[in-house]
ZAVEX-128123 format. One record per residue (C-alpha): residue in three letters; x negated, y negated, z negated; residue number from 0. Coordinates in Angstrom, 3 decimals, padded with zeros to 6 digits. Layout:
REM ZAVEX-128123
r | east | north | up | k
ALA | X | Y | Z | NUM
...
REM end
This chain:
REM ZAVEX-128123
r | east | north | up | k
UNK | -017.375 | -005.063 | 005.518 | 0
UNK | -014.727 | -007.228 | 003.453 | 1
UNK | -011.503 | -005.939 | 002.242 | 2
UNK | -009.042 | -005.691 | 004.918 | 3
UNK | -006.606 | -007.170 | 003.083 | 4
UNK | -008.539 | -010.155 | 002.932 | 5
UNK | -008.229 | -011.554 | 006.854 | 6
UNK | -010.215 | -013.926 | 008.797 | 7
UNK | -009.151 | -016.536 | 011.237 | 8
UNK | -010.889 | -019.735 | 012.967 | 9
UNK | -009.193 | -021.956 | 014.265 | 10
UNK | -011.572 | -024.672 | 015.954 | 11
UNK | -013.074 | -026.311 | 012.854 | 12
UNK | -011.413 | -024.675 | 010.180 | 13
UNK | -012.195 | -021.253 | 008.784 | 14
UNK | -009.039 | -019.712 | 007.177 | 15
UNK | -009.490 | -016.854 | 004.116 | 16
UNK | -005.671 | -015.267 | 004.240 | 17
UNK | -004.916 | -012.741 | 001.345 | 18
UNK | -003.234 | -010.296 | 002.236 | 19
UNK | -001.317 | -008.038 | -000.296 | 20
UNK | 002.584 | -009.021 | 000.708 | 21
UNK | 004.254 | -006.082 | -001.065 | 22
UNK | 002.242 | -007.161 | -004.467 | 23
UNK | 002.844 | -011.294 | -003.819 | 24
UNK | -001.051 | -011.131 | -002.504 | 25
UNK | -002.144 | -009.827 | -006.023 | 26
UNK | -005.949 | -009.565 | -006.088 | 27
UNK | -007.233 | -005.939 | -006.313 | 28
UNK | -010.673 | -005.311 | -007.184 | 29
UNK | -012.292 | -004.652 | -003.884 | 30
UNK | -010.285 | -007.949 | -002.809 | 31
UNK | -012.538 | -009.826 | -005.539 | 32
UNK | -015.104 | -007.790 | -004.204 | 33
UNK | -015.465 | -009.006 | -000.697 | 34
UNK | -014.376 | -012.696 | -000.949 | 35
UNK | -018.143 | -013.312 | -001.169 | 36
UNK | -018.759 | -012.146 | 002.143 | 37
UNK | -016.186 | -013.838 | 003.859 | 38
UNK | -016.805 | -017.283 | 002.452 | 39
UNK | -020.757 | -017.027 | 003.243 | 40
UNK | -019.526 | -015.747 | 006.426 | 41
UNK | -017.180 | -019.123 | 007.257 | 42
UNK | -020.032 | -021.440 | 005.510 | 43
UNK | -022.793 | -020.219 | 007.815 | 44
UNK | -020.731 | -020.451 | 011.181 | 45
UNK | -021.724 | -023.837 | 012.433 | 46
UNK | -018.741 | -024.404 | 014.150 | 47
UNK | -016.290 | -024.385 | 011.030 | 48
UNK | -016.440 | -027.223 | 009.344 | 49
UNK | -013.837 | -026.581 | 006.830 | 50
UNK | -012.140 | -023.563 | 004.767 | 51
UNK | -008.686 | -022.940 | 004.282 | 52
UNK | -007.464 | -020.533 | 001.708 | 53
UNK | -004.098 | -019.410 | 001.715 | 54
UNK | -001.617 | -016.193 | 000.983 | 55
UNK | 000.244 | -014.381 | 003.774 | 56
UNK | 003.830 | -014.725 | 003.858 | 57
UNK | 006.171 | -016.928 | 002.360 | 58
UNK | 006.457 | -016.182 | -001.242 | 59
UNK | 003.018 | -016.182 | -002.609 | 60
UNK | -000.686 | -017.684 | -002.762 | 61
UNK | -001.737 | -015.290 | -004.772 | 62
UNK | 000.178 | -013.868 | -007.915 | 63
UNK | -002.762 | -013.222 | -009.961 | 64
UNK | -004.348 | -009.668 | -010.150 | 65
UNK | -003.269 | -006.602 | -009.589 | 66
UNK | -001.600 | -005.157 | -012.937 | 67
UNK | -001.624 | -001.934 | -011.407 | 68
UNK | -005.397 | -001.546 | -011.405 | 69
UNK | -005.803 | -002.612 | -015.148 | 70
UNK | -006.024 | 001.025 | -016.457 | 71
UNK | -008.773 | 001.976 | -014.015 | 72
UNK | -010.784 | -001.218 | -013.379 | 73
UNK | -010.174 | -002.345 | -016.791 | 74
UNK | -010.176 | -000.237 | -019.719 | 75
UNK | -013.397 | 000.040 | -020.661 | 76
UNK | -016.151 | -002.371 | -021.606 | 77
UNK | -018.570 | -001.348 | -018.663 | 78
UNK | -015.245 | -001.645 | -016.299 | 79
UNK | -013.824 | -004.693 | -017.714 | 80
UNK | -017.236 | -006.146 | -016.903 | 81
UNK | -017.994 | -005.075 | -013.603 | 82
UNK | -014.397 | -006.424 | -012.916 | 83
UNK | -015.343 | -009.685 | -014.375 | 84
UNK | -018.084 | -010.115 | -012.411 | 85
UNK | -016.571 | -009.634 | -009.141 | 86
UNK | -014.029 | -012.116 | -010.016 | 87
UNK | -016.563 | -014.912 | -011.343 | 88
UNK | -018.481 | -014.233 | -008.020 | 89
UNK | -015.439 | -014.951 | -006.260 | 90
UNK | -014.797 | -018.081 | -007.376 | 91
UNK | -017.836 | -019.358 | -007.483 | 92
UNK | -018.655 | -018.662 | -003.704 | 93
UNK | -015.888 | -020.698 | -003.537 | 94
UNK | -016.707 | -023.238 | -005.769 | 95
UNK | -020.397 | -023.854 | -004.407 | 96
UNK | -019.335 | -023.402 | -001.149 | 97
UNK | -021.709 | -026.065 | 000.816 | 98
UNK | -018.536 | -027.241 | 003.120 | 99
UNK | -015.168 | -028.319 | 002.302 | 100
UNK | -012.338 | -025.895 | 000.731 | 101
UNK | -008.833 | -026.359 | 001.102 | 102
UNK | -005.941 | -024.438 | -000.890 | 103
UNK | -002.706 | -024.191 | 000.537 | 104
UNK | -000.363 | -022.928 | -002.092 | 105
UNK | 003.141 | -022.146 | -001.768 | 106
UNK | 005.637 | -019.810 | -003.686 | 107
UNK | 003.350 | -018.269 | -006.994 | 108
UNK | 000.284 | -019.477 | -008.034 | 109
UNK | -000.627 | -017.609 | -010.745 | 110
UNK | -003.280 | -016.567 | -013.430 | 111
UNK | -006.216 | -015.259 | -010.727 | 112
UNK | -004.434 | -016.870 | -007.818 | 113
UNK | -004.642 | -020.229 | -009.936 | 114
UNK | -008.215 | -019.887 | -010.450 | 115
UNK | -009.200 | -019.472 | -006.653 | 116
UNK | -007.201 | -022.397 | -005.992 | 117
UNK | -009.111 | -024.653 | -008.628 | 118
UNK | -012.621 | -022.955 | -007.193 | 119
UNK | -011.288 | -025.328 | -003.654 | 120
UNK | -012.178 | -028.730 | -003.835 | 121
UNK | -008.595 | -029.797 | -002.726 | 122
UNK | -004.825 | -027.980 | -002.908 | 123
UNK | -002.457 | -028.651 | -001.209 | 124
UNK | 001.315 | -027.032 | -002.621 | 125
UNK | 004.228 | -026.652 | -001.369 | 126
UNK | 007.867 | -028.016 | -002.483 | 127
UNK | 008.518 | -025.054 | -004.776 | 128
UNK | 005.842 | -023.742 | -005.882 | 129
UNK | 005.161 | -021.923 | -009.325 | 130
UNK | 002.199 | -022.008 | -011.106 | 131
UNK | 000.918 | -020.431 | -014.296 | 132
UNK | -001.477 | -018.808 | -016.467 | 133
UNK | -000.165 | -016.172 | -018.318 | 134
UNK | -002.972 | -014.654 | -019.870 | 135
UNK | -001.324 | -014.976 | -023.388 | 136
UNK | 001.409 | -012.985 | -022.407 | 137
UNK | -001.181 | -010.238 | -021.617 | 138
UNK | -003.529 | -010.109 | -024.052 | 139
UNK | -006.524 | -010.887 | -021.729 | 140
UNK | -009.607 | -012.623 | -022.220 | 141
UNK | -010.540 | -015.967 | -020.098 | 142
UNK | -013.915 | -016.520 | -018.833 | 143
UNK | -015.495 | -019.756 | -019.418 | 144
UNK | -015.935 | -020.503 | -016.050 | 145
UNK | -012.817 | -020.561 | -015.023 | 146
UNK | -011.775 | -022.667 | -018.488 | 147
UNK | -014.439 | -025.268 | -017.402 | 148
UNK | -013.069 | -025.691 | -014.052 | 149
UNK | -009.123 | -025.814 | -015.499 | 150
UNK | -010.468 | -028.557 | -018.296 | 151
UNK | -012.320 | -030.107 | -015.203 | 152
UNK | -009.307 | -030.759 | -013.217 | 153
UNK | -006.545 | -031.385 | -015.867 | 154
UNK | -008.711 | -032.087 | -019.245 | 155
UNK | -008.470 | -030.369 | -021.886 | 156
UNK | -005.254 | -031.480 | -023.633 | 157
UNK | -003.110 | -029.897 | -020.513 | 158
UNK | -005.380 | -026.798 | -020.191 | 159
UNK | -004.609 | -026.130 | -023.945 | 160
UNK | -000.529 | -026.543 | -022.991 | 161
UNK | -001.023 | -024.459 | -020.158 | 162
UNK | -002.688 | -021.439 | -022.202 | 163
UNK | -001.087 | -022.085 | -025.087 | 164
UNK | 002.325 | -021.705 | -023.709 | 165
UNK | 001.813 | -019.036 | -020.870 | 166
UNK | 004.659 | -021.119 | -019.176 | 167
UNK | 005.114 | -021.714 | -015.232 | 168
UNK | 005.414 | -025.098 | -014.034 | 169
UNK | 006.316 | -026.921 | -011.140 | 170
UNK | 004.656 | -028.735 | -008.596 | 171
UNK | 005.335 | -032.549 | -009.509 | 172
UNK | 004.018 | -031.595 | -012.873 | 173
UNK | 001.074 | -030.101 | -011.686 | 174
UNK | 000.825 | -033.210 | -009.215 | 175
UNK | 001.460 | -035.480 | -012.183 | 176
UNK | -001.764 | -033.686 | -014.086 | 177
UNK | -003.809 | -033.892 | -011.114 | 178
UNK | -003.783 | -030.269 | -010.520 | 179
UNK | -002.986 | -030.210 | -006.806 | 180
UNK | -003.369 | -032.894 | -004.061 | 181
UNK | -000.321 | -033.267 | -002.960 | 182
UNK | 003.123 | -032.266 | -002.271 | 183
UNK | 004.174 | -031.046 | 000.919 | 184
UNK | 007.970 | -029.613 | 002.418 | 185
UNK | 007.238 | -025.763 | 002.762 | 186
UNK | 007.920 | -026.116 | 006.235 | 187
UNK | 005.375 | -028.822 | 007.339 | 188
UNK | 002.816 | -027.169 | 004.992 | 189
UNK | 000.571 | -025.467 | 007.660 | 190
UNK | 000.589 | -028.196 | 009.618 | 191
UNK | -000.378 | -031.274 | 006.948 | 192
UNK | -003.207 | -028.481 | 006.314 | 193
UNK | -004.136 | -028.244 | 009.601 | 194
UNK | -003.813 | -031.631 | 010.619 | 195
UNK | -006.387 | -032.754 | 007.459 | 196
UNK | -008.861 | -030.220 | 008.110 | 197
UNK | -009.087 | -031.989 | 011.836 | 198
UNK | -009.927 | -035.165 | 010.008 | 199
UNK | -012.439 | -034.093 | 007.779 | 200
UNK | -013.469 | -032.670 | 010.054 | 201
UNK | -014.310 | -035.125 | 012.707 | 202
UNK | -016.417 | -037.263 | 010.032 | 203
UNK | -020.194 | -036.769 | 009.783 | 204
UNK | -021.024 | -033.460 | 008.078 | 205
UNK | -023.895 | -033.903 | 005.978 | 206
UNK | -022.200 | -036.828 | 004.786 | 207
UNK | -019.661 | -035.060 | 003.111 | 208
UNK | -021.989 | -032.436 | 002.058 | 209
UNK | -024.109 | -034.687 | -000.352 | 210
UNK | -020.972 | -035.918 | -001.416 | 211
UNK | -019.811 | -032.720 | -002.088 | 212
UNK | -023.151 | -032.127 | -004.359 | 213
UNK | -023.082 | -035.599 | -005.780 | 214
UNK | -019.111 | -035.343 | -006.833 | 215
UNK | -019.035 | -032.246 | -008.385 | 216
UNK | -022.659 | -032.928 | -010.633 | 217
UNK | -020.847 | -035.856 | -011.613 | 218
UNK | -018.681 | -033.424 | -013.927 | 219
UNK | -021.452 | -031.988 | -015.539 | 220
UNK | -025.079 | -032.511 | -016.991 | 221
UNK | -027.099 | -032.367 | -013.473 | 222
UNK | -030.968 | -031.241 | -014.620 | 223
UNK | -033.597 | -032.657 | -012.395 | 224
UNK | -033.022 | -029.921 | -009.921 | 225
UNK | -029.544 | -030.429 | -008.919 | 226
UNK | -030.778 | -034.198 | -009.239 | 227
UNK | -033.414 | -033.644 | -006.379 | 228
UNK | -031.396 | -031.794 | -004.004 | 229
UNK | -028.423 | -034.237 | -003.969 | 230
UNK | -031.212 | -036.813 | -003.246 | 231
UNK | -032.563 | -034.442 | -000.079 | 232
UNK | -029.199 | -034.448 | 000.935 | 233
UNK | -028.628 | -038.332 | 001.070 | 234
UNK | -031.706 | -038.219 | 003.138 | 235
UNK | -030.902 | -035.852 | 005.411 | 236
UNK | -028.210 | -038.157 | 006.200 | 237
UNK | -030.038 | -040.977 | 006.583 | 238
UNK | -032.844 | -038.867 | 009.459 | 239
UNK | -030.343 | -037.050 | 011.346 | 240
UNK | -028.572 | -038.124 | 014.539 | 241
UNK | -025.110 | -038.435 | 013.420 | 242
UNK | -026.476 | -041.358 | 011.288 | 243
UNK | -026.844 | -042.863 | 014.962 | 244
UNK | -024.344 | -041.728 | 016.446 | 245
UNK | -021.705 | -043.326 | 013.926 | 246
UNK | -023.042 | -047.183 | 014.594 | 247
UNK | -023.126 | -046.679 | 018.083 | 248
UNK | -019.310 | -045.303 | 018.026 | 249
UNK | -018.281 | -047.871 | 016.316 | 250
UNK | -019.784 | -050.615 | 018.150 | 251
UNK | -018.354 | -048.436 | 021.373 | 252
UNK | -014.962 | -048.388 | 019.885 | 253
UNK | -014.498 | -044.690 | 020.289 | 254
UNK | -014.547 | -041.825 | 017.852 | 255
UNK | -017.591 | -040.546 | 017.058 | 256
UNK | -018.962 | -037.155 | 018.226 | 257
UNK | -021.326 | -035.876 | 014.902 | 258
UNK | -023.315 | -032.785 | 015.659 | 259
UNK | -023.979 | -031.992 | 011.530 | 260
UNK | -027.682 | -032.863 | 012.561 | 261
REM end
């Protein structure tokens, strides 16, 4: 069973992740790494979600990064320090590889850990207000180079040198201005722009977006002749299943289309 401070909630289409650690600003404690996994397999294998939305519970955090608290314990050896690692990498990756669409909505801090699960989500979404940083520097800690690749990904590597470099917090329109979130959004019509795009994605044809998905994010590496081949199934499978009908006939019916993911 996942954390309980990591809570579930679907709402029609979308499949909402909420972390929930108010008193800590939704810090990320080690069994919290530990069963994001499960509920992000969970929300990708539900065929009625279509969509995943991350975001923190309450007001004044996504997340804050992890939990200090637990450094001494889940940190201070090699063998712990790894095992930590590796709960966090699998974290974000679920997230990263997740076959369906992820959606960050960030508001209040966004930082170090918290950061890196919202740049696992294909989109973010921030509110007016929000903080971001990474202050590893200021800590001493090592970064994975995962989580580098995906920050250089997003921002390139001039900006992802600035960020590190400087351990400083910045502000949403210059994080929007180095293509770090999506868009900027009044705190108080946040949960509802979220909302309100996760209905429109979706309403569009499934599989389409899922080789897109696949396609899109090789494009930002070396794809080998595996990843090559599966993108290409995926096309495919767009091109044999029903919704590839259904869409046409919509259209030529001038009414919105009704895609089954099949």
């Amino acid at each position: 069973m996942a954390d309980p401070q990591l809570i579930v909630q679907r709402d029609g289409p979308i499949g909402w992740l909420i972390f929930s650690n108010v008193a800590k600003h939704n810090a990320m404690t080690f069994e919290m790494w530990r069963g994001v996994p499960e509920v992000i397999a969970g929300l990708a294998e539900d065929p009625e979600i279509r969509i995943l939305a991350l975001k923190g519970a309450g007001e004044k955090a996504f997340v804050s990064g992890a939990d200090i608290s637990e450094f001494e314990t889940r940190r201070g050896s090699s063998e712990a320090q790894m095992a930590y690692n590796a709960a966090a990498d699998a974290a974000t990756a679920i997230i990263q590889t997740c076959p369906k669409p992820t959606l960050a909505m960030v508001r209040g801090y966004c930082i170090g850990g918290g950061l890196a699960l919202a740049l696992a989500c294909d989109l973010r979404f921030a509110a007016e207000g929000t903080r971001f940083a990474i202050p590893a520097a200021r800590l001493g800690l090592g970064y994975r180079y995962a989580g580098m690749r995906r920050l250089v990904d997003v921002v390139g590597p001039s900006r992802a040198k600035d960020i590190f470099y400087s351990a400083r917090q910045f502000d949403t329109a210059e994080a929007l201005s180095m293509g770090l979130i999506n868009r900027i959004v009044p705190k108080d019509a946040l949960e509802e722009e979220v909302r309100a795009y996760g209905t429109r994605v979706a309403a569009n044809a499934p599989l389409t977006i899922a080789a897109a998905k696949l396609a899109i994010d090789a494009a930002t590496t070396e794809p080998g002749p595996d990843a090559l081949a599966a993108i290409d199934r995926a096309i495919k499978a767009c091109f044999a299943s029903e919704d590839y009908r259904e869409g046409p006939i919509a259209f030529r019916e001038k009414r919105p289309p009704n895609f089954k993911g099949r």
